[in-house]
C-alpha positions, 0 to 999 in steps of 0.5 A: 430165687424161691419166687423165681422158682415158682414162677418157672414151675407155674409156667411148667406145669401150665404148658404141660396141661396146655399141651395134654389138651392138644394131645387128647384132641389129636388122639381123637382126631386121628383115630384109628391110628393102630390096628382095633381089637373086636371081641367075639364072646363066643367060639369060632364057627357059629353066627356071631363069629361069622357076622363078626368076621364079616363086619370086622373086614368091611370095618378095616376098609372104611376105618383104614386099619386093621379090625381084628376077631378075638374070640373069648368064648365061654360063661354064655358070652360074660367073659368076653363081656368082661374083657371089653368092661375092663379095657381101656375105653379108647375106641381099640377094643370093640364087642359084639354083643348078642342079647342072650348076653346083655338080655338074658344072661344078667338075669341067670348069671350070679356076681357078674363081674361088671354092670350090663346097663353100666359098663359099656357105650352102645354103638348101635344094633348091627343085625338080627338072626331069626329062628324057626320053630321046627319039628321032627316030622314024625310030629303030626303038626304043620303049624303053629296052631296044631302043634300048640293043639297038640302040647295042649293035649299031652302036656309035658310029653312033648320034649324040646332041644335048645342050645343050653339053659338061658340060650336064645333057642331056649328062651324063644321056646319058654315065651312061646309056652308062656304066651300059649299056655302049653308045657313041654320039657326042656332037654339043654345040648351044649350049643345050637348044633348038637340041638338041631342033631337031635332034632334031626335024630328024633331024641326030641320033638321041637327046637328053634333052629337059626334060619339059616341052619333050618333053611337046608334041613327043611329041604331035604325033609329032615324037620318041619318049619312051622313059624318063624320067630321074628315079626317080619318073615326071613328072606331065606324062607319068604314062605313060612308063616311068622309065629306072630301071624300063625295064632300068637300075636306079638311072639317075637325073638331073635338073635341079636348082634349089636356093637359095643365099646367099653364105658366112657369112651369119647363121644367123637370117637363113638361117633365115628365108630357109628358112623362106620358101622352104619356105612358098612352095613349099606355096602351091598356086599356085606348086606349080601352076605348078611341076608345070605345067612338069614341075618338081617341088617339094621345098623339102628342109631345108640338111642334105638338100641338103648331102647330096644336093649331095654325092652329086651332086658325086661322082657327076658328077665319077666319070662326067666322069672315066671317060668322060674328058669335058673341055670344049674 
């Protein structure tokens, strides 16, 4: 009776790992099967939630369920961070990432809760967001060569806005003085908003300003643009001259968007994923949309951005360490 026993729980428990194994594989297989949670680690109302909303509605077309924001602002976009390192890698929790999150913030934030290089699988850069170098126009600067001429000339006179300590605006600015061996004084607001306000208002001298932002204020002779922060000129603005091709050659910023999910999660659903990403990056009405704000779509492979992810992890942790910036 005892060996029968055995035989019967011998047989059990291989039926029951006989039928996980089909389970798992149909998990995979049939996903999405229930509506997919993408976390936006920043307020409503700014770049990142727009390029999350927009992705996140052509994704539910393509993917078949619903694909909805969850908005986790806050600790410059580590607690949004957090929430997606802790959940469960299973394809329904995804993060759009920018890089003043995982380029930046690991070398300014102390006892971050996961590991940046670690805690996530990469899906692929989704777009990048250029700036302008702008001035208010009592300024007498109209490019980039004169206004550095000018912080040459009245080192730490001039006074620069940026969206707060570690952001991509006050970063943009800190390489800008490193590679043109300028000093200007940093006045942090809290968000890009208030920064540009107080370019507008003449409570500072310089800013970066997202190009879609700076395109209208630049119109209505509010600020001056003198260079454009990426390598390649914005579409919005095709007549503004690069930083790159104004006089310091190889400047290069951005905000970036990039798609995240939890580490460990299965390589066919990853796959997927990418693949969804990319085809909703070539529809013409989100590229539309994209372009509209400035923002540019790339919809790079996981071993592009993992590439990219490096260089912009060690260039920003090179400039944070030698201009010695540290969040108070």
């Amino acid at each position: 009776m005892a060996n029968f026993s055995r035989r019967q729980f011998g047989l059990g428990a291989g039926a029951l790992a006989l039928a996980a194994l089909p389970r798992s594989a149909h998990a995979q297989s049939d996903y999405p099967s229930r509506p997919i949670r993408l976390v936006v680690p920043w307020p409503p109302g700014g770049s990142t939630d727009s390029v999350g909303r927009l992705l996140a509605q052509t994704l539910s077309t393509i993917l078949g369920q619903s694909v909805a924001v969850d908005n986790r602002g806050g600790g410059v976009g580590t607690i949004g961070h957090a929430t997606v390192a802790t959940s469960r890698p299973d394809g329904y929790t995804l993060l759009l990432g920018t890089n003043s999150t995982y380029g930046i913030a690991p070398h300014l934030v102390a006892n971050l809760p996961y590991d940046t290089q670690r805690a996530f699988t990469n899906l692929g850069l989704v777009a990048t967001n250029a700036q302008v170098l702008c001035v208010h126009p009592s300024v007498a600067a109209r490019n980039v060569a004169e206004l550095i001429a000018l912080a040459k000339a009245r080192p730490g006179q001039l006074n620069f806005s940026s969206s707060g300590v570690g952001g991509t605006s006050h970063l943009a600015t800190e390489l800008l003085m490193s590679m043109a061996k300028i000093e200007m004084t940093h006045v942090p607001y809290r968000g890009g908003g208030p920064a540009a306000q107080a370019l507008i208002a003449g409570e500072v001298n310089v800013t970066f300003v997202d190009a879609i932002t700076a395109s209208p204020l630049m119109q209505g002779g509010q600020v001056r643009g003198l260079g454009v922060s990426t390598m390649q000129r914005t579409p919005i603005l095709p007549n503004v001259p690069t930083i790159n091709e104004s006089g310091l050659p190889g400047f290069e910023s951005s905000t970036d968007f990039a798609l995240f999910a939890p580490a460990g999660l299965p390589g066919p659903i990853a796959q997927k994923l990418h693949d969804a990403m990319k085809r909703a990056l070539a529809t013409p009405e989100l590229r539309d949309k994209l372009l509209q704000q400035g923002i540019v779509p790339v919809g790079s492979s996981p071993a592009e951005f993992a590439a990219y992810q490096q260089r912009e992890f060690d260039k920003w942790g090179r400039i944070i360490r030698e201009r010695n910036i540290r969040v108070q």
